[in-house]
N, C-alpha and C positions, 0 to 999 in steps of 0.2 A: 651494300644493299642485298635482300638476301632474293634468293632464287626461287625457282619454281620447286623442290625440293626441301628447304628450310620451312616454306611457307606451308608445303604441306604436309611436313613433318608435325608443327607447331603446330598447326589446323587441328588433326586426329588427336595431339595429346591434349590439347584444350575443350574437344570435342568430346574427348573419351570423359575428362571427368564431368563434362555436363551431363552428359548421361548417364552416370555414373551419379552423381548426384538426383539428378531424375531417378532413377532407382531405387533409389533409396527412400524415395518421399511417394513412392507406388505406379510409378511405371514399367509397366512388362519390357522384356528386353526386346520382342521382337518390335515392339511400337516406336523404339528408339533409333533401327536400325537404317532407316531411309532417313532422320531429320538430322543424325549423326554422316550419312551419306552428303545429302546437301547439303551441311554448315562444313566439310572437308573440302567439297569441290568448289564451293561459293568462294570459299578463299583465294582462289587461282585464279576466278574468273575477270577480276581488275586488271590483270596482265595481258589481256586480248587486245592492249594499244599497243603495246611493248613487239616492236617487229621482228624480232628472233626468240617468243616465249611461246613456249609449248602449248599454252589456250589457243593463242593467236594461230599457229600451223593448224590446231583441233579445227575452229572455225573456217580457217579458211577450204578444209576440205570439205567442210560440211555444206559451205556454200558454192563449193564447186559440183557437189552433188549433187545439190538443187538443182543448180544451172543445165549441167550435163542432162536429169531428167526431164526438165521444162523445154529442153533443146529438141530433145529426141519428140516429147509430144507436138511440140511445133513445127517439128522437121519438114514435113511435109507442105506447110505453106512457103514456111522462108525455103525449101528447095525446089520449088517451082518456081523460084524468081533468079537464083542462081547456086550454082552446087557448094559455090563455099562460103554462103551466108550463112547458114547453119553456125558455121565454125569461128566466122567472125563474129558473132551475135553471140557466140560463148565466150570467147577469149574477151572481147571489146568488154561486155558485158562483167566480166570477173575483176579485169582490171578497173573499172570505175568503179566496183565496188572496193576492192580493195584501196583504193586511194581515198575514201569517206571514212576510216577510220582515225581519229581523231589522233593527236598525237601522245606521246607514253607519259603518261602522270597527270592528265588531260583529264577531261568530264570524266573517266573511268574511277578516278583517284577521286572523288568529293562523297560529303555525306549526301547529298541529291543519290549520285548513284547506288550508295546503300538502302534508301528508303526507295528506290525504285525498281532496284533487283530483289527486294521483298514483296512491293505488290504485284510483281509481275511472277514469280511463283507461287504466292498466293491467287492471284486470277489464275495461274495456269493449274493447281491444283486444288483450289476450294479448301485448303488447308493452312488455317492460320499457325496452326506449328511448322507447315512445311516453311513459311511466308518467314516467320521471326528467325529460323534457326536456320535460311540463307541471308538474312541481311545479318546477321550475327556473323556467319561466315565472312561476309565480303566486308563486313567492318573491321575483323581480325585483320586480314589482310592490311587494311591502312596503318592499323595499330601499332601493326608488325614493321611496318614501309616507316612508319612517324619514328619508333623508338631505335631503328638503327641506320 
């Protein structure tokens, strides 16, 4: 099964000649450089079930981040009811989330989650190149998972 590594090896050379081919039929290089960015990192992102892949470590610090900030803004209510709610409202808190992640080759692994990690970069950027050229990414990925 290949790794986090392989996949984003395969990703950038798959990615390079689409754009590469975009290129050539009249797109600027700089306009290529962010959907070539997203269909690289799209590839990886099916691995966020997988509990020892480097997305999944990504994520979860990023949601300990959250937490950590959302803590500190509420500090002050939860520590006027006791000095270590705070900190169990973060821990408690982190680890429920972390155990909602679904298991490795799970809804992460299906074509549902490639046409949803598309309209959810397209909602998040109003860019239906950005939108096609991460579900393109995150389908690689399966592609990649299917053929060996």
């Amino acid at each position: 099964m290949p790794g986090f590594r392989a996949h984003l090896i395969i990703a950038a050379l798959v990615g390079a000649v689409i754009c590469v081919a975009l290129y050539y039929l009249g797109s600027s290089p700089s306009s290529l450089f962010l959907p070539f960015t997203v269909f690289a990192l799209s590839s990886l992102v099916p691995d966020v079930d997988s509990p020892t892949s480097k997305p999944r470590h990504a994520v979860r610090l990023l949601i300990l981040g959250v937490l950590i900030s959302i803590t500190f803004l509420i500090y002050p209510t939860l520590a006027s009811v006791s000095v270590f709610l705070p900190f169990i409202f973060l821990i408690g808190f982190f680890l429920v989330l972390d155990q909602l992640i679904p298991p490795h080759r799970g809804v992460f692994h299906s074509i549902i989650a490639v046409i949803f990690w598309g309209i959810i970069l397209f909602a998040a950027t109003g860019n239906a190149i950005i939108g096609v050229f991460a579900a393109a990414g995150y389908g690689l990925h399966l592609l990649i998972d299917f053929a060996f």
